[in-house]
C-alpha positions in Angstrom: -32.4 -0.8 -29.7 -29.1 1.3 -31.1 -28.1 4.3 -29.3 -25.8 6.6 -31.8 -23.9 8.7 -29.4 -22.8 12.1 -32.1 -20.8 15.0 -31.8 -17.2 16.4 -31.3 -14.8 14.2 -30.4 -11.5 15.7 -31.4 -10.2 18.2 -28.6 -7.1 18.9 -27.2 -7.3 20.2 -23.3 -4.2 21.0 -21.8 -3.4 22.6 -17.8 -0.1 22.9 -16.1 0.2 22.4 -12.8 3.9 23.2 -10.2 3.9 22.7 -6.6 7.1 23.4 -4.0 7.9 19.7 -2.4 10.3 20.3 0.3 12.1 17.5 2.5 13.7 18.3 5.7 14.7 16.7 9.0 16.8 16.2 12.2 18.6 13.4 14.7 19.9 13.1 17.3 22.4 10.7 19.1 21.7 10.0 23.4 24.7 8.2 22.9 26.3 5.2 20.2 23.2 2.8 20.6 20.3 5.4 20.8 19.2 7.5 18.5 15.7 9.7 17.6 14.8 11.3 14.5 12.2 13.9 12.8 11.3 14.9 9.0 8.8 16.4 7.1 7.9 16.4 3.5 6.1 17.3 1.1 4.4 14.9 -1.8 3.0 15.9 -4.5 0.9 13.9 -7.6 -0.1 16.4 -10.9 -3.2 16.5 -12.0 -4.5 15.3 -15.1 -7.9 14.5 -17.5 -10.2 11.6 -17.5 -10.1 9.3 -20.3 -13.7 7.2 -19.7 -16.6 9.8 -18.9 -19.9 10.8 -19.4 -19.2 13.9 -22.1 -16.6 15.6 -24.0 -17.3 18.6 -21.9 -16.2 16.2 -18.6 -13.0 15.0 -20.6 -12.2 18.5 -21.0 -12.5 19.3 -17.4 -9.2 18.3 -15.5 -8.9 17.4 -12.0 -7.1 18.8 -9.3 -3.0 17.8 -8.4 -3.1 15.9 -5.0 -0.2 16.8 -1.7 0.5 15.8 1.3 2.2 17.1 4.3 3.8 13.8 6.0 5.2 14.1 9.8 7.1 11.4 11.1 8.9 11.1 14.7 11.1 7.5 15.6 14.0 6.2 17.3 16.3 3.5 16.3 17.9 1.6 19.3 20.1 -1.6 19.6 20.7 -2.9 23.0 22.4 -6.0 24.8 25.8 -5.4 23.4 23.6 -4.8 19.5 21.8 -8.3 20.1 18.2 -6.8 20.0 17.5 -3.9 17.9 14.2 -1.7 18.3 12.7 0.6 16.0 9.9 3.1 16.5 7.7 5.8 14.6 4.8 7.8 14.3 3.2 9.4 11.3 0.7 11.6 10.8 -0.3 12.5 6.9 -2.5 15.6 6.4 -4.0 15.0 2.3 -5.4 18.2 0.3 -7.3 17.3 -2.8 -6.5 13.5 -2.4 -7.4 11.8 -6.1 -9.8 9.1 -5.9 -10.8 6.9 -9.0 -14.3 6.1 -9.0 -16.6 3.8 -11.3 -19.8 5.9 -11.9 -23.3 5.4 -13.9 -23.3 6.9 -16.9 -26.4 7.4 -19.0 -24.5 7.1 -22.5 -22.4 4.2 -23.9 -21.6 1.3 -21.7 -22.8 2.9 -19.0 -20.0 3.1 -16.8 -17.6 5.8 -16.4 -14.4 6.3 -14.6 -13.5 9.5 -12.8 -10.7 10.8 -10.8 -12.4 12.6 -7.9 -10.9 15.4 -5.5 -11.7 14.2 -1.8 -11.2 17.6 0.0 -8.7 16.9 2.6 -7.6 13.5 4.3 -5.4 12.5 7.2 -3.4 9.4 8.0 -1.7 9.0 11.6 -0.5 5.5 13.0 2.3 3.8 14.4 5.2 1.3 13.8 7.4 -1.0 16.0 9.9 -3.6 14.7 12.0 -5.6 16.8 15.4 -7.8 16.3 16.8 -10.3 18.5 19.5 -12.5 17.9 18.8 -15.6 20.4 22.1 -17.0 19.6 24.4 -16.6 17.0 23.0 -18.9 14.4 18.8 -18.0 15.4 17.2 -14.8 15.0 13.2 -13.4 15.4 12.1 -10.3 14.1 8.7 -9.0 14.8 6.8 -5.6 13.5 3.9 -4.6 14.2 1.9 -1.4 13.1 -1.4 0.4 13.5 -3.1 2.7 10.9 -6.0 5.5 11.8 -7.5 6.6 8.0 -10.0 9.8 7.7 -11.7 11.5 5.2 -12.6 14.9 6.2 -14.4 15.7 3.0 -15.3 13.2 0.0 -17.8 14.4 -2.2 -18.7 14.2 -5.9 -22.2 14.7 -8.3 -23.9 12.5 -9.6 -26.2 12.2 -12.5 -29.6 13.8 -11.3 -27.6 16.9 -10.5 -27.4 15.6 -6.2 -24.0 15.6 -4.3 -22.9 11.9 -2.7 -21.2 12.1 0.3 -18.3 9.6 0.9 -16.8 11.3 3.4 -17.6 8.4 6.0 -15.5 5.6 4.2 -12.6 3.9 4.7 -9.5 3.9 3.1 -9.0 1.3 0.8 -6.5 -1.3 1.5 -5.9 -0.1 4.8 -6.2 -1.9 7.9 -6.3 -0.7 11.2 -3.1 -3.5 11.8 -1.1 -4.9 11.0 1.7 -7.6 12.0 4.8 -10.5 11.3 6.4 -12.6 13.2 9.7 -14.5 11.2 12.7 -16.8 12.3 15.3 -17.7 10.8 18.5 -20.4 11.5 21.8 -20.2 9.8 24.6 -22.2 9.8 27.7 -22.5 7.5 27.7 -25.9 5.2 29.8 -26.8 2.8 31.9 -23.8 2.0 28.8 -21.9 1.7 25.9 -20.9 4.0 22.5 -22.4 4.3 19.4 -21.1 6.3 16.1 -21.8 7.6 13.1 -19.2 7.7 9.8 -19.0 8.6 7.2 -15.7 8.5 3.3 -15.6 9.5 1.7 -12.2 8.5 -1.4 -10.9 9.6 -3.1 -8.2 7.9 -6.3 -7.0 9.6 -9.6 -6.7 8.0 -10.0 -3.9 5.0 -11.8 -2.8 1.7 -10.4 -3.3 -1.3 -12.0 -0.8 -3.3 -13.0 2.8 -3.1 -16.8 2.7 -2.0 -16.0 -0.1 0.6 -18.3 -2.6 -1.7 -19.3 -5.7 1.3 -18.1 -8.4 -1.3 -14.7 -7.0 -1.9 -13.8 -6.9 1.9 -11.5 -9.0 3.4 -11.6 -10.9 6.7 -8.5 -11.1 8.7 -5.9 -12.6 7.0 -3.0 -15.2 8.5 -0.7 -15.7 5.8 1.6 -18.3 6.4 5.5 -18.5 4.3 8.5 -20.7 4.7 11.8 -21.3 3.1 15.1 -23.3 3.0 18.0 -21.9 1.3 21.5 -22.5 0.4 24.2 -19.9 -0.6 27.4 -21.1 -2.6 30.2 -18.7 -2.6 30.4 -18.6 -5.6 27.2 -16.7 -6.0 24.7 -19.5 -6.8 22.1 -19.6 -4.3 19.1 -22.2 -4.1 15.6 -21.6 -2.8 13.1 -24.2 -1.9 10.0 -22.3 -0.8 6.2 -22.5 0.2 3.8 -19.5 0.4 0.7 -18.5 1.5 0.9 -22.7 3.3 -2.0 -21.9 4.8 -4.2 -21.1 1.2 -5.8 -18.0 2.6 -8.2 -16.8 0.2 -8.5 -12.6 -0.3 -8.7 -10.2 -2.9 -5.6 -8.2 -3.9 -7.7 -5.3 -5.5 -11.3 -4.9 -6.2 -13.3 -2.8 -8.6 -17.1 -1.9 -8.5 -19.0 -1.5 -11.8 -21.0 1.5 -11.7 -23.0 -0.4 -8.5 -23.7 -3.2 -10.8 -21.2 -6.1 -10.2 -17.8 -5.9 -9.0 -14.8 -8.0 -9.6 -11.4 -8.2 -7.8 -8.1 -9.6 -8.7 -7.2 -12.5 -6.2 -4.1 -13.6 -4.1 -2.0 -16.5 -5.5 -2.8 -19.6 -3.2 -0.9 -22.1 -1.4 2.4 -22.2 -4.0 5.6 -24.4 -3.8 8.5 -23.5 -5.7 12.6 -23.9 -6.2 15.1 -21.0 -7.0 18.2 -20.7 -8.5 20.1 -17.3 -8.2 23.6 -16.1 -9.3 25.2 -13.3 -8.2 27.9 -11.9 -11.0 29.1 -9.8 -8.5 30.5 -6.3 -8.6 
């Protein structure tokens, strides 16, 4: 069988959309090696038209711009004469009209079609520490660890028989609740130049990677494991032998789901060697 899908095609929709996007913020200094700090902004993203729907009337209809009103509170700290270095802040994002792209049915063409949905408000609140310490001169650690609390507070859209799906209970994609690193690194001068040693493990906690939290594009835990030995000439080449991902962890990068059909994800490169060659030209 042939569907023949008729009718006007040719239109030219057009909306304008403006939104104030203000930034401001204050520190202040206990003294030389402590220091606390507030802002608040305002982000904005325009809205726009969908290119893949279900009708010309639905390509016609634009969705709504997206903002955000982002809080953040911290301190920046060094102590032990500026040998360990501690850094702290909370966040809290409150989302109106946050866009979501979603892959729909669609009872015409392939289909499938892709729409930008308005959730109705969102919030995003978490935390973030990241520590320095220089053991000696030569050998440093650096740890960071964060922790991130996602919440639709309304996520809703129509769907083909005329009923309203509710997504509000979701999670964010790519977003899990933590994350961590832990890196070291050695230096030493060599040569006339200076060489150095690093090594990094990252976790990243359990998460979807698409929109409607499909169970085969989630990923596990992850322990991602990287390593390095470099050499810096003063002259400005620098050489790079490296290994990443050493311990292959599998995962998907991003995933997409096909109208509740299949899905399919992009994947993370696996265990990879490699050698670099940099020059600096300078200023």
């Amino acid at each position: 069988n042939v569907e023949t899908v008729s009718g006007e095609f040719t239109s030219d929709p057009e909306d304008e959309w403006d939104e104030f996007t203000p930034r401001v913020g204050g520190r202040y200094a206990f003294n030389d090696d402590l220091m606390a700090f507030f802002t608040y902004s305002k982000g904005y993203r325009s809205g726009g038209f969908n290119g893949r729907v279900n009708s010309v009337e639905e390509a016609r209809d634009p969705y709504d711009p997206e903002t955000v009103d982002n809080y953040e509170l911290g301190i920046k700290s060094e102590w032990l004469d500026n040998s360990l270095r501690v850094n702290a802040n909370i966040f809290y994002m409150e989302y109106d009209d946050k866009q979501e792209e979603l892959q729909l049915p669609s009872d015409v063409g392939t289909g499938q079609k892709t729409v930008v949905s308005n959730a109705s408000s969102a919030t995003i609140q978490g935390i973030e520490v990241d520590v320095q310490a220089y053991i000696t001169q030569n050998f440093s650690v650096r740890a960071n660890l964060g922790y991130l609390d996602t919440e639709y507070d309304g996520f809703e859209y129509e769907a083909l028989d005329g009923s309203i799906v509710d997504l509000s209970s979701l999670e964010f994609r790519r977003s899990p609740d933590f994350t961590g690193s832990l890196d070291a690194t050695y230096e030493w001068e060599m040569a006339g130049g200076e060489a150095w040693i690093r090594g990094a493990y990252h976790f990243i906690g359990e998460h979807y990677t698409n929109v409607t939290n499909s169970p085969e594009l989630e990923n596990d835990d992850q322990h991602l494991l990287d390593a390095s030995v470099s050499y810096a000439m003063n002259n400005g080449l620098r050489f790079s032998l490296f290994g990443r991902n050493l311990t292959d962890e599998d995962g998907y990068a991003h995933g997409y789901d096909v109208a509740g059909l299949w899905s399919y994800a992009s994947t993370r490169a696996p265990r990879t060697y490699g050698f670099e060659v940099q020059y600096n030209f300078g200023d």
